[in-house]
FIGUKE-292347 format. One record per residue (C-alpha): residue in three letters; x, y, z. Coordinates in steps of 0.1 Angstrom, whole numbers, plus 5000, padded with zeros to 4 digits. Layout:
residues N
ALAXYZ...
***
This chain:
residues 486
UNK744486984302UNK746887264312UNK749987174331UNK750687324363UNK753287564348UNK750487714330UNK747687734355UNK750687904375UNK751088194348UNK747388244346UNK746988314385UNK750088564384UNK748488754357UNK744988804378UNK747288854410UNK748289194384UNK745289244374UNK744389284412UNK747189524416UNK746689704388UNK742989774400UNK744289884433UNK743789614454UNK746289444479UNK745989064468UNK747989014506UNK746989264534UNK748089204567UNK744689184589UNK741789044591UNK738489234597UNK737088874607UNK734288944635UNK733288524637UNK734988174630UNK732387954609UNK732087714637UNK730688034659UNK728788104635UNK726887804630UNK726687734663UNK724788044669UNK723188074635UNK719688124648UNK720788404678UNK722488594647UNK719888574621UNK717288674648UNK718988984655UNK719489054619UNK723089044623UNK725989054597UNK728688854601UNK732188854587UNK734188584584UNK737488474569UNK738688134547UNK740087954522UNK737787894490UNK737287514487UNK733987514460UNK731887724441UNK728487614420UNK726387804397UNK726788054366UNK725288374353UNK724188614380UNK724488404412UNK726788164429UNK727287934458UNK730287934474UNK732087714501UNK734187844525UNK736787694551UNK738787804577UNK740687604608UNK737287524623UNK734887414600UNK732887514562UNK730387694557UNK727987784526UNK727788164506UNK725488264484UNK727488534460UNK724988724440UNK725689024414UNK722689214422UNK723789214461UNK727889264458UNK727589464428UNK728289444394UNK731989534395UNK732889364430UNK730889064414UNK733189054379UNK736689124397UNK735388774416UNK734688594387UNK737688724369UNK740188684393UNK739388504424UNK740188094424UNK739987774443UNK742387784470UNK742588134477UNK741788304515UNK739288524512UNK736688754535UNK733588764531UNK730688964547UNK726688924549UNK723588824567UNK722388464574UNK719288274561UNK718787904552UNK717987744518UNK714887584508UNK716887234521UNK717687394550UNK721787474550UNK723187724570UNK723888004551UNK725588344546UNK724288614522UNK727688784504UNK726989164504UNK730789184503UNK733788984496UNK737589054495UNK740588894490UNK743588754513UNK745888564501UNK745788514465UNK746888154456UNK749588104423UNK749187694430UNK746287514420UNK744987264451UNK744486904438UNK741686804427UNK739986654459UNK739186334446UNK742486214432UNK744486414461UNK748286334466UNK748285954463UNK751985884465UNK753185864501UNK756286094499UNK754486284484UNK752086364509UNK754686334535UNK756686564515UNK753986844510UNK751586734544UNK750187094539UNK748086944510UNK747986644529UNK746086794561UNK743887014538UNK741986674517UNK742486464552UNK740786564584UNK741486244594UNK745586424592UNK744486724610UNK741886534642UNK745786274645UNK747786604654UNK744986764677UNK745286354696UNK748886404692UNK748586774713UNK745786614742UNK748586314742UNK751386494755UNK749286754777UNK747586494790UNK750886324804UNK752086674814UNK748586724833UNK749286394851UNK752686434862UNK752386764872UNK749686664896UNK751886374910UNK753886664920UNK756786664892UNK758786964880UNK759587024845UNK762487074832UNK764987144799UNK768486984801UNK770687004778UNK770686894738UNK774286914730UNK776586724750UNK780086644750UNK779586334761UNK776186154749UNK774785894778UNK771185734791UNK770985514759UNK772385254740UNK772785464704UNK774685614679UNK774385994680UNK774786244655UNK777786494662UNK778386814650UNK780987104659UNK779887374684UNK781987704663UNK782387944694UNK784187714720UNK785987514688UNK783887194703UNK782786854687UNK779886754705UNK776686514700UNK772886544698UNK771286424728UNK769986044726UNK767486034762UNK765786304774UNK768286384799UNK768786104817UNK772186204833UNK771586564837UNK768086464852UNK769986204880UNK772486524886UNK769186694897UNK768486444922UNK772086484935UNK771086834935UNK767986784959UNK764686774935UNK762986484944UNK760486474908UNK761386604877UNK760786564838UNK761486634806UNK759886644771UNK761786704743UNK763186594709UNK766086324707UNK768286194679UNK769585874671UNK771585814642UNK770285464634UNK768185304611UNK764485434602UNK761785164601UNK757885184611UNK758985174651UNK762485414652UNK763085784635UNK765885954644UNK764486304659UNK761686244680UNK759586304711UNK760386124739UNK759186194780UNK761786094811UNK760886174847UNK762986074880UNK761185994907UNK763685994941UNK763185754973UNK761485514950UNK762185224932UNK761085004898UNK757984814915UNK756685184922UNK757685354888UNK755284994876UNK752385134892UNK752885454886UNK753485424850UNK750585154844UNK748085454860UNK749785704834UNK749185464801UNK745785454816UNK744985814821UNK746785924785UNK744685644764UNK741785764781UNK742186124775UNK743586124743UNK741285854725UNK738285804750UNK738685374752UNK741785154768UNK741084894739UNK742684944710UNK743484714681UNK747384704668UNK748784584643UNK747484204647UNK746684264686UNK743884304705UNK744884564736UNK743084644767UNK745384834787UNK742284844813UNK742784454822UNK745384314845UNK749184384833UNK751384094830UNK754583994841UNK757383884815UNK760383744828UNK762983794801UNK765583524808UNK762483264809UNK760683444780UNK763883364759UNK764583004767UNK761082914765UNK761283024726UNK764983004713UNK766182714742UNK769182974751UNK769683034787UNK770783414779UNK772683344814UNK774983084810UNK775883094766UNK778483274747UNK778483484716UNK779283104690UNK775782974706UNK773483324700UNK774583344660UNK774082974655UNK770683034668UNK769983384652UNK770883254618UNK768682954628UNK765783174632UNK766683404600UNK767183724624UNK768884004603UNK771384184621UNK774384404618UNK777284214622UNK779784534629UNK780384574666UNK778484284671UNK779184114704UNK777083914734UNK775084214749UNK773684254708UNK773183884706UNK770783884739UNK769084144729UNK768384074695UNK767083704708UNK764683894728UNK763384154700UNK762883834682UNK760483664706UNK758683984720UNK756783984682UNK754483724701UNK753483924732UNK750084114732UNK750084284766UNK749784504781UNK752684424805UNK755784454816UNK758984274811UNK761584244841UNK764684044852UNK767284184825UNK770784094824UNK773384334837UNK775284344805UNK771884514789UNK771084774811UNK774084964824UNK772485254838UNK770285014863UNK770384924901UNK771184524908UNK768884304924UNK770384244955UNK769583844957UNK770283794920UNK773184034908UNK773483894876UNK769684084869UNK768784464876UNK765884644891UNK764284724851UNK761284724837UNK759984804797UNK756684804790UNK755084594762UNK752284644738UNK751884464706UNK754884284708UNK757284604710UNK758584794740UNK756785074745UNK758685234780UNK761785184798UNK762085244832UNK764385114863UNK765585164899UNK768885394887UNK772185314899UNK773285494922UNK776785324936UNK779685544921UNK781785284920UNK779684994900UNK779085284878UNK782285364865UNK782785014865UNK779884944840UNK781185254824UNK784685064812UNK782784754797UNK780684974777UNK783685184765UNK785784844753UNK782384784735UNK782585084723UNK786185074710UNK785884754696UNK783284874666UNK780284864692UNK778685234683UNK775885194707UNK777585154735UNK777885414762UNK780385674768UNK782185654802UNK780785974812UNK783486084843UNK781586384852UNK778386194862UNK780485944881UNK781586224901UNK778586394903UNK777086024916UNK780186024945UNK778586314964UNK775386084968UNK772086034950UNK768985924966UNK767585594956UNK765585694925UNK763485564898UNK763585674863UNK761285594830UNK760985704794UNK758785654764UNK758785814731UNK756085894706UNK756085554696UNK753185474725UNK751085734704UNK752185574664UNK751185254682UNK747685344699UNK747185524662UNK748185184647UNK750185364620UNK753985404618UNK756085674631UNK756685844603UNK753285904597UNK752585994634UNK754886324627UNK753686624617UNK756586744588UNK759486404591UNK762286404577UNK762386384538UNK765386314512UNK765886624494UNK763886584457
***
């Protein structure tokens, strides 16, 4: 069997033997006249009025010998049959084909219509030209790519033997226009905010930094969707906005977390985090229905309705109910005797309480179904949220939970300049003290805060809601991700 070096060789030499002839194996238009879907849908309005069609695709089969072939041809919309016979193209069109043109080429082709004797749709060749001249061989359809990178690495092939590839990034598409479609008729505004900042903030993360050449600047890769520049906006006056974009974290890659990403904030002034609930459970609701036509959907191990009643997760009683720590009154000694108890991996750089609580929690969420929402989170874990006013040691925060992973984050924002800057400090001792998910104390929002923001609510989700409602992992949920250079 040749090697792929060789076939290679052999389609250069009839990609000369094109150009010696005269013909341009890679003209620049098209004289396409019908898609193949068009043309099948409308196969018997055409063929009644005796009408020749031209249409343009990639070669995926051809069947026969001697004077007469069938051919399949694709393009982005669907396949359709020719019939390729010498005594219709001619003899000399019909050699150059046979000669020169392979699998996996993009070629034209123009003819009448008529069905075989089984009754397939299809067109008559009178002529046929060439469009892109292939020098790669397409695998062979049945074996396909079957190593993962692989396909990840070279999703072009990937796409081309999976439709299954292609109908996940149409979803993907309805997904995100579907959530633009909705907020936009609850009256928000889009908007772009910046992606390098000199100070990264609205997430616990490590960013990636670079150096910005013109104004001799180190700065950072945006880790929320513009949380702080959004919150300047409601200083400014807009009362709804949001923002979808990529993000970048510069953590660890598993079947839940990439680091570049989509991911959807809005801010939502004169409201609070029992409004952003409702708001956000009719969202889910609306983008599941659009995008994949049910609310039930089976994840991982999990059963989901996101049309039945959403629950309420308290997290401090969620936590003591499975681990027996009252994340309220224990210290750091008490949260790694009970992690390493449980045989919960974590890193142990930076470590402190806040990571300890948290990483109880991500432990006992595996068990929740939803679809619900978890509320009454420390202080110390969510630095960017409003207190409750009867139980300051909590905030006004929600996440969302599906399939025992948080799936949205959203809160009554803090507001108070002063608190702020306060919560600000802690997180920068975290910070200095090997913590590199801790915030930056970010002086220029504090300052923007001190001129007065309206009471607002905020909420983000990332691409993750779709990998989940897909049931596959991230990585696989992205169109081109990230590979290791070969």
């Amino acid at each position: 069997m040749p090697n792929i070096e060789d076939l290679r060789k052999n389609r250069i030499e009839k990609l000369k033997a094109l150009q010696s002839a005269g013909v341009n194996p890679y003209p620049a238009k098209s004289k396409r006249t019908h898609t193949v879907d068009e043309v099948l849908k409308d196969f018997a309005k055409l063929k009644k009025a005796n009408k020749k069609v031209t249409i343009a695709g990639r070669l995926k089969a051809q069947r026969g010998h001697g004077g007469a072939m069938f051919l399949d041809i694709e393009d982005g919309f669907g396949k359709i049959q020719i019939l390729f016979r010498k005594n219709k193209v001619g003899a000399k069109v019909f050699k150059s084909f046979k000669d020169n043109f392979d699998i996996g080429d993009f070629v034209e082709v123009n003819g009448g219509l008529f069905k075989t004797k089984t009754g397939e749709k299809t067109i008559e060749a009178v002529g046929i030209r060439m469009l892109t001249k292939s020098l790669l061989p397409l695998p062979e359809k049945w074996h396909g790519l079957k190593d993962e990178e692989e396909r990840l690495r070279k999703r072009y092939l990937d796409i081309i033997f999976n439709p299954e590839i292609k109908e996940m990034i149409e979803k993907k598409a309805v997904f995100w226009g579907s959530m633009r479609e909705f907020l936009e008729d609850k009256g928000f505004l889009e908007v772009e905010t910046p992606v390098l900042e000199t100070t990264p903030g609205g997430a616990d993360a490590k960013p990636f930094s670079t150096h910005h050449n013109a104004l001799d600047l180190d700065v950072y890769l945006r880790i929320s969707m513009g949380e702080l520049w959004q919150k300047r906006l409601m200083v400014a006056g807009f009362e709804k906005t949001y923002e979808i974009g990529r993000q970048f974290r510069n953590e660890g890659m598993d079947a839940e977390h990439l680091q570049d990403y989509t991911q959807m904030e809005f801010y939502w002034a004169y409201a609070d985090y029992e409004q952003g609930m409702k708001l956000t459970e009719e969202m889910y609701k609306y983008v599941a229905k659009k995008t994949f036509n049910t609310l039930k959907f089976k994840i991982k191990n999990f059963n989901v309705d996101l049309g039945k009643k959403w629950q309420i997760y308290d997290y401090q009683k969620i936590v003591k109910k499975e681990t027996g720590i009252d994340i309220l009154n224990t210290n750091l000694k008490q949260i790694e005797t009970k992690l390493k108890q449980l045989k919960v991996v974590y890193n142990k750089k930076g470590f402190n309480l806040n990571r300890g609580v948290d990483s109880l929690w991500k432990h006992c969420r595996k068990k929740i179904a939803g679809p619900g929402f978890l509320i009454n989170h420390p202080v110390e874990v969510s630095p960017l949220a409003k207190r409750k006013e009867k139980t300051p040691e909590l905030v006004q925060r929600f996440q969302i939970i599906i399939a025992g992973s948080e799936l949205g984050n959203g809160y009554s924002e803090l507001n108070n300049p002063i608190d702020q800057a306060e919560r600000f400090k802690e997180q920068q001792k975290l910070r200095d003290q090997g913590d590199a998910e801790a915030q930056m104390h970010d002086h220029d929002f504090v300052e923007a805060l001190e001129y007065g923001m309206p009471p607002t609510c905020g909420f983000g989700l990332s691409e993750r809601l779709f990998s989940f409602l897909m049931d596959k992992p991230m990585r696989e949920c992205q169109i081109f991700p990230l590979m290791r250079p070969r």
